[in-house]
Structures are given as structure tokens and as C-alpha cells.
PDB file of N, H, CA, C and O in Angstrom:
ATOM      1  N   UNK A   1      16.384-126.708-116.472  1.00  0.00           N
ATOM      2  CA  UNK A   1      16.521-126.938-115.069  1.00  0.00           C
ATOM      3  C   UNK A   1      15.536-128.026-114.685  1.00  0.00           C
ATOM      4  O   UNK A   1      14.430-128.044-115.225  1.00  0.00           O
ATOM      5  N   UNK A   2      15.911-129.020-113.696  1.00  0.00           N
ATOM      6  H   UNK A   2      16.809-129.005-113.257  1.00  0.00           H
ATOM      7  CA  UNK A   2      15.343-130.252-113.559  1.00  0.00           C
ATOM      8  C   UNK A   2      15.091-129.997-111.631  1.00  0.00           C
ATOM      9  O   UNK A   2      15.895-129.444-110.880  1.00  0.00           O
ATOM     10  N   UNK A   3      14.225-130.385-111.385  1.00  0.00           N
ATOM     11  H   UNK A   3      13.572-130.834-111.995  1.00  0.00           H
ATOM     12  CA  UNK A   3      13.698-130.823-109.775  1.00  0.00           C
ATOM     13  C   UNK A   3      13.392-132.064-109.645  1.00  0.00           C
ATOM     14  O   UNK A   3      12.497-132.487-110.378  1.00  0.00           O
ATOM     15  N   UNK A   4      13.994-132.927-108.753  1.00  0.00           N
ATOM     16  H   UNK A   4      14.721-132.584-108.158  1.00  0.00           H
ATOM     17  CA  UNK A   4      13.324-134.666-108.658  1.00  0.00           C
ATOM     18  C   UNK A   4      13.612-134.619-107.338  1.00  0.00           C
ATOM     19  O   UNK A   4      14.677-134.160-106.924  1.00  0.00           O
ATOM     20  N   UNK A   5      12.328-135.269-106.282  1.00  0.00           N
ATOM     21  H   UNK A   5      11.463-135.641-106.618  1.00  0.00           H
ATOM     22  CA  UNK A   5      11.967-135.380-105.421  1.00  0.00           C
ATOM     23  C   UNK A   5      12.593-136.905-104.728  1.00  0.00           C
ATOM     24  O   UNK A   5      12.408-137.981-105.298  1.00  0.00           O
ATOM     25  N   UNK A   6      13.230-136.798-103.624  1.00  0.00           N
ATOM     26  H   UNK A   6      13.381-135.925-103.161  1.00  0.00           H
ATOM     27  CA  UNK A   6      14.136-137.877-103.330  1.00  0.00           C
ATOM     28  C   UNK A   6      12.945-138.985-103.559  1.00  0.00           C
ATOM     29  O   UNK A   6      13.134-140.002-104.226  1.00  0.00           O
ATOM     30  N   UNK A   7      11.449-138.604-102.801  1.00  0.00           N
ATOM     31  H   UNK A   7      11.295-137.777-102.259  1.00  0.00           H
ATOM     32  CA  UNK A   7      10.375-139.784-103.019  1.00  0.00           C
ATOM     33  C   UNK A   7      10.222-140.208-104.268  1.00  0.00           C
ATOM     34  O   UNK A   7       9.400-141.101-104.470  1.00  0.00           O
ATOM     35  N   UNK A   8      10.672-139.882-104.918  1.00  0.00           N
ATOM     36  H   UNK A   8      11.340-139.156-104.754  1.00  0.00           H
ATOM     37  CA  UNK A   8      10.468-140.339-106.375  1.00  0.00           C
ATOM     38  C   UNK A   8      11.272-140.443-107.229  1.00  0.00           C
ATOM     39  O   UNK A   8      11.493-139.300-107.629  1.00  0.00           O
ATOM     40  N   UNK A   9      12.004-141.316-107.897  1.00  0.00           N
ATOM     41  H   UNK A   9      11.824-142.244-107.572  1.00  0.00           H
ATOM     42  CA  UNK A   9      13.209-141.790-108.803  1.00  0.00           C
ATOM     43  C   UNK A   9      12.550-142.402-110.429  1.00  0.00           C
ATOM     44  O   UNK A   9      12.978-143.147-111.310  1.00  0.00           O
ATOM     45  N   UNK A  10      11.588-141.791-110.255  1.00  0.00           N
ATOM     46  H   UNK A  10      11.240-141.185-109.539  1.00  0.00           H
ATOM     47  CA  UNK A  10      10.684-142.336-111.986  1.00  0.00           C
ATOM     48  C   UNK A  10      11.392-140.744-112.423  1.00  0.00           C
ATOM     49  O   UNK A  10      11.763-139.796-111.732  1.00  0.00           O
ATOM     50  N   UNK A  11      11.362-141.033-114.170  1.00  0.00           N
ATOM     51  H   UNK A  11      11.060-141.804-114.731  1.00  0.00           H
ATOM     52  CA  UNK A  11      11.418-139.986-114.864  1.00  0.00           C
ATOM     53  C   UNK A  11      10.128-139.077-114.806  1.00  0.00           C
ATOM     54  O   UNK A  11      10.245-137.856-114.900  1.00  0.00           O
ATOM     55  N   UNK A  12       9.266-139.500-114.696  1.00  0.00           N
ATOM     56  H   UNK A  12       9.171-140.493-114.620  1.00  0.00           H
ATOM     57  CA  UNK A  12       8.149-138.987-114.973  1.00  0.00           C
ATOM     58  C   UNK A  12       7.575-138.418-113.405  1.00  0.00           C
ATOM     59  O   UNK A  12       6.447-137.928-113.362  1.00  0.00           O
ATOM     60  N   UNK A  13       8.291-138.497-112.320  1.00  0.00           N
ATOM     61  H   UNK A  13       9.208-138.895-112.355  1.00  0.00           H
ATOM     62  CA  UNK A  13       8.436-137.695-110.902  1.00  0.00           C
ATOM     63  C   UNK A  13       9.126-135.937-111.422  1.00  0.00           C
ATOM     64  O   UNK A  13       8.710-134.987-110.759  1.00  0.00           O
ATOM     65  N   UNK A  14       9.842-135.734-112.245  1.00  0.00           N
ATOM     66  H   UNK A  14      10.179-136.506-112.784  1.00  0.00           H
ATOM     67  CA  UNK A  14      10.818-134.736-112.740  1.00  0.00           C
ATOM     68  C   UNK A  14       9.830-133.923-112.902  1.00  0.00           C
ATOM     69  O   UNK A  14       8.733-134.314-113.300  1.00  0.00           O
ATOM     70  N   UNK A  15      10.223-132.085-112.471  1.00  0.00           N
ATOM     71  H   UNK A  15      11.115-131.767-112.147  1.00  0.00           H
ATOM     72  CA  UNK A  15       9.502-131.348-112.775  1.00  0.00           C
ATOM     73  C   UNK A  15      10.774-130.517-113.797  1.00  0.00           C
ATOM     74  O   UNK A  15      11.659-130.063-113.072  1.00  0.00           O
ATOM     75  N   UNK A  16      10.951-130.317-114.909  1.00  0.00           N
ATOM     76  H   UNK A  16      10.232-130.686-115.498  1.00  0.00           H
ATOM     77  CA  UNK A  16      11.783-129.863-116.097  1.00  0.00           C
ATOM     78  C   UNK A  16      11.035-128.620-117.130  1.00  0.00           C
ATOM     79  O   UNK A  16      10.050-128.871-117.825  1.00  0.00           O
ATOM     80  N   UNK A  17      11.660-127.352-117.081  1.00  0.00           N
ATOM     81  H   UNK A  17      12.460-127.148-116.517  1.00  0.00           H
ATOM     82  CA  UNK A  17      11.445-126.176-117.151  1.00  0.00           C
ATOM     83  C   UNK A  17      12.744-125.628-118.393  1.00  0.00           C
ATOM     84  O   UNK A  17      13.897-125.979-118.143  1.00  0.00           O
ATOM     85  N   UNK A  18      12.562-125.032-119.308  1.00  0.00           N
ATOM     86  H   UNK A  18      11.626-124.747-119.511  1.00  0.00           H
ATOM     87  CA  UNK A  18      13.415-124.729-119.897  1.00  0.00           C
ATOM     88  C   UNK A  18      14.041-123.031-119.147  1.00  0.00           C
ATOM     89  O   UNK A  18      15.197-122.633-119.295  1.00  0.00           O
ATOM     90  N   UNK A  19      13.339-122.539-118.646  1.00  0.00           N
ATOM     91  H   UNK A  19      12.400-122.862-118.525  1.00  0.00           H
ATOM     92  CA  UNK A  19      13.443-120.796-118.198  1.00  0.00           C
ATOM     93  C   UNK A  19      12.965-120.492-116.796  1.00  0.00           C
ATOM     94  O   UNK A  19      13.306-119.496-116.159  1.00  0.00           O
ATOM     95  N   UNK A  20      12.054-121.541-116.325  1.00  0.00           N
ATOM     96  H   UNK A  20      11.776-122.350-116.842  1.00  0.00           H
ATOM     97  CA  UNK A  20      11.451-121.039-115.127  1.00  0.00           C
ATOM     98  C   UNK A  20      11.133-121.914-114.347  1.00  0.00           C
ATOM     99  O   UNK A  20       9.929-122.082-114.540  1.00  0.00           O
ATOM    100  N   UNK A  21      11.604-122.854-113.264  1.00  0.00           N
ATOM    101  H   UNK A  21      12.582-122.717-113.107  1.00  0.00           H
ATOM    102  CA  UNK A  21      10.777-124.265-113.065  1.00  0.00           C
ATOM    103  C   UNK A  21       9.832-123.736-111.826  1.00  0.00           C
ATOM    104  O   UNK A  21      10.141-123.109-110.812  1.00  0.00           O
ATOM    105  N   UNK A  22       8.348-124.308-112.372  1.00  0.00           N
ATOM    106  H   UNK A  22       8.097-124.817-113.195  1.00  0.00           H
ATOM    107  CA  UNK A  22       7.807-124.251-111.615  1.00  0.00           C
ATOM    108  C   UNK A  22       7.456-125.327-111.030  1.00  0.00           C
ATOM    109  O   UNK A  22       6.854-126.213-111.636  1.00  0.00           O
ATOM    110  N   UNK A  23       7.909-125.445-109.261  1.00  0.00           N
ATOM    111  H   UNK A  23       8.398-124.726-108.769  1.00  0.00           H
ATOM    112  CA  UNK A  23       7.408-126.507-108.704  1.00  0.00           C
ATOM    113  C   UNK A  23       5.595-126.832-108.487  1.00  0.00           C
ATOM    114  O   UNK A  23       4.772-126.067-108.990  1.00  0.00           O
ATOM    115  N   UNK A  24       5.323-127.634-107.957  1.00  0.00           N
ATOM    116  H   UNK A  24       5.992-128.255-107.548  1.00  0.00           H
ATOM    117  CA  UNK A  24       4.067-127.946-107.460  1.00  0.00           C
ATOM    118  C   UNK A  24       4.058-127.054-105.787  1.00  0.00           C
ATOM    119  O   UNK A  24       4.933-127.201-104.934  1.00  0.00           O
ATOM    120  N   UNK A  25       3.074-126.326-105.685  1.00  0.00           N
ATOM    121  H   UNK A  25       2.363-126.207-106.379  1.00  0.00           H
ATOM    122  CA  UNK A  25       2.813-126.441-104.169  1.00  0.00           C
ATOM    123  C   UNK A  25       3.301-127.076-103.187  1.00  0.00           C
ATOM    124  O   UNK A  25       3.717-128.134-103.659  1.00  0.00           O
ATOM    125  N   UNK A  26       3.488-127.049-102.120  1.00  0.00           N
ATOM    126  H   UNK A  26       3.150-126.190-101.737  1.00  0.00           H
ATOM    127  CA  UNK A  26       4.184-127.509-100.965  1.00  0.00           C
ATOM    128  C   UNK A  26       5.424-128.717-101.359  1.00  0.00           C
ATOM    129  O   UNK A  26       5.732-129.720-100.716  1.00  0.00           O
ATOM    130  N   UNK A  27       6.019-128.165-102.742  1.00  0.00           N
ATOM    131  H   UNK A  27       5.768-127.350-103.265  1.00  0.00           H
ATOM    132  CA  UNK A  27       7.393-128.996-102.898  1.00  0.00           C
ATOM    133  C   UNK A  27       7.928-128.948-101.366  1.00  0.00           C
ATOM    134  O   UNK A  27       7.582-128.117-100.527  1.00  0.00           O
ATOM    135  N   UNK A  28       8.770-129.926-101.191  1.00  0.00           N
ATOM    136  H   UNK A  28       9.052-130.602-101.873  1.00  0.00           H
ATOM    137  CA  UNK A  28       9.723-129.621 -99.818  1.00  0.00           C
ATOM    138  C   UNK A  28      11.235-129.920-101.127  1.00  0.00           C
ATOM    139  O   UNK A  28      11.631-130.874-101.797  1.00  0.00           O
ATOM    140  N   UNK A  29      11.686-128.344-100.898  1.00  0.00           N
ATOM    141  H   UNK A  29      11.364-127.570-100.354  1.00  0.00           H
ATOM    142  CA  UNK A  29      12.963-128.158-101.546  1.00  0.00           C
ATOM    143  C   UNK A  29      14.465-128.757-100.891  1.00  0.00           C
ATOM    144  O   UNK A  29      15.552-128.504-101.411  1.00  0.00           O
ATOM    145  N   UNK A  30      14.327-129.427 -99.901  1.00  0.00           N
ATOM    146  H   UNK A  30      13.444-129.632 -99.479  1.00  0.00           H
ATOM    147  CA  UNK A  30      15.148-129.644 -99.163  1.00  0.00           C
ATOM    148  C   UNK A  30      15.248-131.151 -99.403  1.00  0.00           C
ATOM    149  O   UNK A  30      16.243-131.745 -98.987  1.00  0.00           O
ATOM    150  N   UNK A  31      14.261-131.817-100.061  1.00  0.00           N
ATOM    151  H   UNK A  31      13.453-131.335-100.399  1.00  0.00           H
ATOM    152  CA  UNK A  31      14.221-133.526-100.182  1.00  0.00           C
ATOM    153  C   UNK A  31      14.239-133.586-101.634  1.00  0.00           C
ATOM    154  O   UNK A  31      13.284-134.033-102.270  1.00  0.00           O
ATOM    155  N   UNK A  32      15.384-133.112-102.216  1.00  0.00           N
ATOM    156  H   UNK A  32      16.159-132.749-101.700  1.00  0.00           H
ATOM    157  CA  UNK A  32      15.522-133.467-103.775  1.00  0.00           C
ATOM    158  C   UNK A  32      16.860-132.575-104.031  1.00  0.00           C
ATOM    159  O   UNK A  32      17.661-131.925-103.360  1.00  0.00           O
ATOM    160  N   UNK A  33      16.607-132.967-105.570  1.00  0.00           N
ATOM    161  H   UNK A  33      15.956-133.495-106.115  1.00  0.00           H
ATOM    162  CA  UNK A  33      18.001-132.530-105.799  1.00  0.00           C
ATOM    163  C   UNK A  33      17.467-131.704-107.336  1.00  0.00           C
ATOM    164  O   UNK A  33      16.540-131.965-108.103  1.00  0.00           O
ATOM    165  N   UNK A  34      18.357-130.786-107.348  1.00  0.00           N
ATOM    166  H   UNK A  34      19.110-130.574-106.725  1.00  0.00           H
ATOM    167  CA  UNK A  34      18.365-129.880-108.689  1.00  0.00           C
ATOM    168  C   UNK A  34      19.035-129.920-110.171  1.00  0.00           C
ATOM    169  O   UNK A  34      20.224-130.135-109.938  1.00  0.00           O
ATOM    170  N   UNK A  35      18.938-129.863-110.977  1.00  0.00           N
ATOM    171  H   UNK A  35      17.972-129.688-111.167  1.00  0.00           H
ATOM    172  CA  UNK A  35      19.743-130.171-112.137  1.00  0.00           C
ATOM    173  C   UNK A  35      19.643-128.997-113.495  1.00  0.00           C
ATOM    174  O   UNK A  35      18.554-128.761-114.018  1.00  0.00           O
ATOM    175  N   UNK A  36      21.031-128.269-113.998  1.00  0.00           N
ATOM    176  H   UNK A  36      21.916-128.461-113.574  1.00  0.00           H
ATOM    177  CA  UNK A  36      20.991-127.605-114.708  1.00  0.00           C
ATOM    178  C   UNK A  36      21.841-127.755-115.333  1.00  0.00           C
ATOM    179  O   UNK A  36      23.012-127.751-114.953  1.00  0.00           O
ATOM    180  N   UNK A  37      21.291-127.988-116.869  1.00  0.00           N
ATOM    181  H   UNK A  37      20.340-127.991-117.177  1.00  0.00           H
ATOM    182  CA  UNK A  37      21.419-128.390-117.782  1.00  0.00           C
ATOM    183  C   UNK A  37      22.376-126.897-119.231  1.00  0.00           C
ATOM    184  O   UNK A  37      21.671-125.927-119.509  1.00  0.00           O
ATOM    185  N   UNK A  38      23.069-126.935-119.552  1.00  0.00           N
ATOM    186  H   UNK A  38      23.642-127.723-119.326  1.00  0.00           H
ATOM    187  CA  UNK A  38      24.102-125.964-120.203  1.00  0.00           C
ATOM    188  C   UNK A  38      24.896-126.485-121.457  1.00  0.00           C
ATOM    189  O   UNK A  38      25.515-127.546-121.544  1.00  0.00           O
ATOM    190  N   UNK A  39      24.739-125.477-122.438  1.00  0.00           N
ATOM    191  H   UNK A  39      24.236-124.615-122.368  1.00  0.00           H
ATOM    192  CA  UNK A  39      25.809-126.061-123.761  1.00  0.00           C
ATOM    193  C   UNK A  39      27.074-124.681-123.002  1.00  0.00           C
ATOM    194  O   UNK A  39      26.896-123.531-122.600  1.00  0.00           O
ATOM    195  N   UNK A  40      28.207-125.508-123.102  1.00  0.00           N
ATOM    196  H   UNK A  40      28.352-126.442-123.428  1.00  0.00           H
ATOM    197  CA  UNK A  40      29.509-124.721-123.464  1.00  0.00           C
ATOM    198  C   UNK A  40      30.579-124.533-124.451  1.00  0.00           C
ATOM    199  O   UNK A  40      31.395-125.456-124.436  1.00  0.00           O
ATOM    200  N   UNK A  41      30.788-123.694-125.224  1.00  0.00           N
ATOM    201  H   UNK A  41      30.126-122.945-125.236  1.00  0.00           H
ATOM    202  CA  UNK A  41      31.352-124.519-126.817  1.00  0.00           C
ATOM    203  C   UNK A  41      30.614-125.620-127.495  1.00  0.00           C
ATOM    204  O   UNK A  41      29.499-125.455-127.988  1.00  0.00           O
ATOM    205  N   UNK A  42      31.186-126.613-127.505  1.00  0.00           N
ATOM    206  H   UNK A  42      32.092-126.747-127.105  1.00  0.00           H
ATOM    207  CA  UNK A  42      30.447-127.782-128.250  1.00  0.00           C
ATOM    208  C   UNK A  42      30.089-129.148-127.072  1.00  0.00           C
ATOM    209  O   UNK A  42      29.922-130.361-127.201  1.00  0.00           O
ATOM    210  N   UNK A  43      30.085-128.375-126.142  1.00  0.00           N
ATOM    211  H   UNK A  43      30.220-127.390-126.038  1.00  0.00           H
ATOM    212  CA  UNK A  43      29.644-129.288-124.883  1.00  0.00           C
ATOM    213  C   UNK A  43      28.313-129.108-124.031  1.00  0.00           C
ATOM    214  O   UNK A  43      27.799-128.131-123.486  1.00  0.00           O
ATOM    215  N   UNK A  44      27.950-130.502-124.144  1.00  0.00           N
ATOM    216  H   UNK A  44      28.367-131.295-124.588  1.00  0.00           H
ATOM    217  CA  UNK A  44      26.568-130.006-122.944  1.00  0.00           C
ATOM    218  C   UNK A  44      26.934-130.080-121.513  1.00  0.00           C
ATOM    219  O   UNK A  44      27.395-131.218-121.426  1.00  0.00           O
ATOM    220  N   UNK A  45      26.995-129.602-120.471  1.00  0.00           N
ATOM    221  H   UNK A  45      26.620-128.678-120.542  1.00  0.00           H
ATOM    222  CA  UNK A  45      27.282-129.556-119.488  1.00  0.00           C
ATOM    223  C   UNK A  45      26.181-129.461-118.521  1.00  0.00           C
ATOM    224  O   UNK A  45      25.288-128.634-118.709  1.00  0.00           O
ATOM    225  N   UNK A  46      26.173-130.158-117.608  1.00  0.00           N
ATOM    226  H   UNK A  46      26.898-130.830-117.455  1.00  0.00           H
ATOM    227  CA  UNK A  46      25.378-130.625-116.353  1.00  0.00           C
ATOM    228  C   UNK A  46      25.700-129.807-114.857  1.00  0.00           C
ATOM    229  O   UNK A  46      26.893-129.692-114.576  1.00  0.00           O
ATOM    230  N   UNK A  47      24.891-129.351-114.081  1.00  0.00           N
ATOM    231  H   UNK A  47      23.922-129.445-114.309  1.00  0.00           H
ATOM    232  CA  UNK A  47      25.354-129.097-112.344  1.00  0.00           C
ATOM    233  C   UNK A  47      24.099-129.577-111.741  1.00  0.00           C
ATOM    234  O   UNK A  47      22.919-129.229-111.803  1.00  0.00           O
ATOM    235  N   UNK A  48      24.629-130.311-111.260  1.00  0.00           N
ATOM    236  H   UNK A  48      25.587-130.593-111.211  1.00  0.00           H
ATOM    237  CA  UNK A  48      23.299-131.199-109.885  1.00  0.00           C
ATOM    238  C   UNK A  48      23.717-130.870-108.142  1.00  0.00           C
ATOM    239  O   UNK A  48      24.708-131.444-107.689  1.00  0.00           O
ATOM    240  N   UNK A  49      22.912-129.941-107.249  1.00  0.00           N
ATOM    241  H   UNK A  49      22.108-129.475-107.617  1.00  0.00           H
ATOM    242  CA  UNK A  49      23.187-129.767-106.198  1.00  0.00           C
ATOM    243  C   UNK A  49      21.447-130.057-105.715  1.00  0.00           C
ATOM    244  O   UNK A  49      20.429-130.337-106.347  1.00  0.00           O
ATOM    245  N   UNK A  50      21.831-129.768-103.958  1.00  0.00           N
ATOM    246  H   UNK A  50      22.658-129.540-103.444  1.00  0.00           H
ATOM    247  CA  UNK A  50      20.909-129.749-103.287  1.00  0.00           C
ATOM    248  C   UNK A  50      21.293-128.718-101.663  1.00  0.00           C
ATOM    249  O   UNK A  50      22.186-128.560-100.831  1.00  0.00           O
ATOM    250  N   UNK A  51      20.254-128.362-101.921  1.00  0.00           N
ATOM    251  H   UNK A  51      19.528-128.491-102.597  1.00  0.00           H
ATOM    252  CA  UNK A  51      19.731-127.451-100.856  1.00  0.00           C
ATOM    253  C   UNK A  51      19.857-128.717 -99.136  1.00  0.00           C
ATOM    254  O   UNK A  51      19.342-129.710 -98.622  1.00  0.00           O
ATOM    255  N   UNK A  52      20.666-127.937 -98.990  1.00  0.00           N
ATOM    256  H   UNK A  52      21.085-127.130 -99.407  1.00  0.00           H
ATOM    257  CA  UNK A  52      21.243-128.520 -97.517  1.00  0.00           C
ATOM    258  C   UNK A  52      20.109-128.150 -96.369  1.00  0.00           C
ATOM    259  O   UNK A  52      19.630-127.019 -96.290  1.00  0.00           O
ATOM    260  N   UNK A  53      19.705-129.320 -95.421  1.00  0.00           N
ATOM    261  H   UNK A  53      20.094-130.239 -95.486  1.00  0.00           H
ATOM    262  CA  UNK A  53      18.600-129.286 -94.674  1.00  0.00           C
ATOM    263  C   UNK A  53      18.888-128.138 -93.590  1.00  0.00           C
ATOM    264  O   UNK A  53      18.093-127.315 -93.137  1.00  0.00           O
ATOM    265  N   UNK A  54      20.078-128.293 -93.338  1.00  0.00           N
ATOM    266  H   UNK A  54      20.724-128.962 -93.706  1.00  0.00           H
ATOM    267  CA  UNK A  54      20.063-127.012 -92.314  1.00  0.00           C
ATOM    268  C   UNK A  54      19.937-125.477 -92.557  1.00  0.00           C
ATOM    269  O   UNK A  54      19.743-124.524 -91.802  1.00  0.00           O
ATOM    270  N   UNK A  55      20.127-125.606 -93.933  1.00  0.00           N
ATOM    271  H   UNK A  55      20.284-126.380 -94.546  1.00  0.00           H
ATOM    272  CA  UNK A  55      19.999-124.126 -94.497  1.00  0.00           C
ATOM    273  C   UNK A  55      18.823-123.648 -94.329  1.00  0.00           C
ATOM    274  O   UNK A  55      17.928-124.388 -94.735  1.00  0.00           O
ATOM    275  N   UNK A  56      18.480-122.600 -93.840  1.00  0.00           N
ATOM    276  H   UNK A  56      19.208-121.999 -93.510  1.00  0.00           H
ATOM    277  CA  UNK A  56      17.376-121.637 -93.692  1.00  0.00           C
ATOM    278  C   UNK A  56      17.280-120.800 -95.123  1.00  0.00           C
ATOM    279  O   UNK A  56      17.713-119.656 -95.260  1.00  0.00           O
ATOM    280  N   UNK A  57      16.835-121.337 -95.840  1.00  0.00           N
ATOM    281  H   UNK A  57      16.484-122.267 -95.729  1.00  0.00           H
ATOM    282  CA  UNK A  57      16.834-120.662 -97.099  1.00  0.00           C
ATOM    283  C   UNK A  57      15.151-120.564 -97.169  1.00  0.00           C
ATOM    284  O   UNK A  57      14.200-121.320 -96.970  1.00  0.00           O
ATOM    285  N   UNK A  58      15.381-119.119 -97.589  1.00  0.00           N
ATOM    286  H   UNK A  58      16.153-118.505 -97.751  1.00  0.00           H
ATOM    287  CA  UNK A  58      14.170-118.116 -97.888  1.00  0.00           C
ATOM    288  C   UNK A  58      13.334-118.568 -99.556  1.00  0.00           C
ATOM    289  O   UNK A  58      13.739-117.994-100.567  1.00  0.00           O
ATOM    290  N   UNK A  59      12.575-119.260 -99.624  1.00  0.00           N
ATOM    291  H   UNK A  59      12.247-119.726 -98.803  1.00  0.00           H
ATOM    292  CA  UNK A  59      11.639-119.367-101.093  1.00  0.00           C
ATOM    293  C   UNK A  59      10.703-117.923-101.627  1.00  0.00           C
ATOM    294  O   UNK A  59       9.820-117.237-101.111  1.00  0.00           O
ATOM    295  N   UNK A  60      11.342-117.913-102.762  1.00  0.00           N
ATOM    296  H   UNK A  60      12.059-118.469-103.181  1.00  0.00           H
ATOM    297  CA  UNK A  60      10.748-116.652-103.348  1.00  0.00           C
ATOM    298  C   UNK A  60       9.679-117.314-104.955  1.00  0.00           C
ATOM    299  O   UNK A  60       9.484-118.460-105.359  1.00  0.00           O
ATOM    300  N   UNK A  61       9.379-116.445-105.292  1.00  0.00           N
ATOM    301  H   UNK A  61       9.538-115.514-104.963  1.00  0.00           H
ATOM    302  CA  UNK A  61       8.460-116.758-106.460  1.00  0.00           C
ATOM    303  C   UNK A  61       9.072-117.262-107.347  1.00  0.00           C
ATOM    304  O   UNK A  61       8.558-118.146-108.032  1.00  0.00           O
ATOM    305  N   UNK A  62      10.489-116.764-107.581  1.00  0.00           N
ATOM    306  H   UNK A  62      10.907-116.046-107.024  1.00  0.00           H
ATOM    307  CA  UNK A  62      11.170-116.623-109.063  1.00  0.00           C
ATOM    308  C   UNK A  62      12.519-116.417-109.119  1.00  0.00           C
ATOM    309  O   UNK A  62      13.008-115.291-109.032  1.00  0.00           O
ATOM    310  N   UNK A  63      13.253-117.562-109.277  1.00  0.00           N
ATOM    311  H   UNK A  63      12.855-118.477-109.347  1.00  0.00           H
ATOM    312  CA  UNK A  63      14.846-117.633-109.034  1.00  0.00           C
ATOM    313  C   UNK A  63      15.204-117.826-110.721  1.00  0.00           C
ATOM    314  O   UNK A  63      14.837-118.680-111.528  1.00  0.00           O
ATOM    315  N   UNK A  64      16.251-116.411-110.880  1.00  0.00           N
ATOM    316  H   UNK A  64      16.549-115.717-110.225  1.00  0.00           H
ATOM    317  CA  UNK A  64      16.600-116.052-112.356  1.00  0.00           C
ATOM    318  C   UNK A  64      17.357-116.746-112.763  1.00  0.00           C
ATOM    319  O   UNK A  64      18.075-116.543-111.784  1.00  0.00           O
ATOM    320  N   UNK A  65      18.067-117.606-113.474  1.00  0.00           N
ATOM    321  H   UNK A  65      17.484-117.771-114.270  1.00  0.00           H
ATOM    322  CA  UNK A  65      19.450-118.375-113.982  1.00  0.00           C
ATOM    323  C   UNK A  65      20.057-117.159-114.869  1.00  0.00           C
ATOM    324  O   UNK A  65      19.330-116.202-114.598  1.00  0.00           O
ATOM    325  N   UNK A  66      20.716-116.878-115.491  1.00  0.00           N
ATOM    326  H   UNK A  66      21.306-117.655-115.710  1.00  0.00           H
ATOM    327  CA  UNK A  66      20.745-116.228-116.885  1.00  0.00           C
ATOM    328  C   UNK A  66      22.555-116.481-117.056  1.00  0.00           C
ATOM    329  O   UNK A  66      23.416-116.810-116.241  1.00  0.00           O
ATOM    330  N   UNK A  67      22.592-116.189-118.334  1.00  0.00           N
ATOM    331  H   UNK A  67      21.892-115.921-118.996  1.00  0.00           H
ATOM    332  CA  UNK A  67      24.411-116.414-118.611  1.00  0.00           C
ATOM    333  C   UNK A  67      24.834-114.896-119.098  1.00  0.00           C
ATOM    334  O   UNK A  67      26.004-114.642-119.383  1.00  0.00           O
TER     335      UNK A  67
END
């Protein structure tokens, strides 16, 4: 799972987590975009979204992925 901050378009802006991403402190989750990364069969597969500004979404410690 990948986090990149709209302020920042370097690779090396990317916060990339294999199980758990932990952001930095006062990330603003709402000015970036997300990326999760997946093998399916013999495919790697990608989903890139973002957290919509109007959403009132609640931040918790620890958001699970699992398959």
C-alpha cells in the first residue's frame, strides 16, 4: 500500500508499507491519493483512490486490508 501527498510528486515523497502504512503525523488524508498494490493469478494488479474532501471520514489507528 502506497500514500503520496498531492504536495509532492518525487518518489521519494511515497510513504509504502507492505501490511500496515504508517503515515507521518498530521498527514492530511484528503490531499493525496492511495495505492494498492495485488498479485491475481499471474497478474499484478493495482487500485489507486482518494478520499473525497467532503467526506467526513473518521481516522483510526489501523485500517486492515486482508484477502
Amino acid at each position: 500500500m502506497t500514500f503520496q501527498s498531492d504536495n509532492c510528486q518525487a518518489d521519494s515523497c511515497k510513504v509504502t508499507e507492505k501490511e500496515a502504512l504508517q503515515l507521518p503525523e498530521k498527514t492530511n488524508i484528503y490531499q493525496g491519493s492511495f495505492t494498492i498494490q495485488y498479485r491475481e493469478n499471474n497478474l499484478t494488479r493495482s487500485l489507486s483512490f482518494r478520499i473525497p474532501a467532503d467526506l467526513k471520514a473518521t481516522t483510526v489507528d489501523t485500517i486492515t486490508i486482508s484477502r
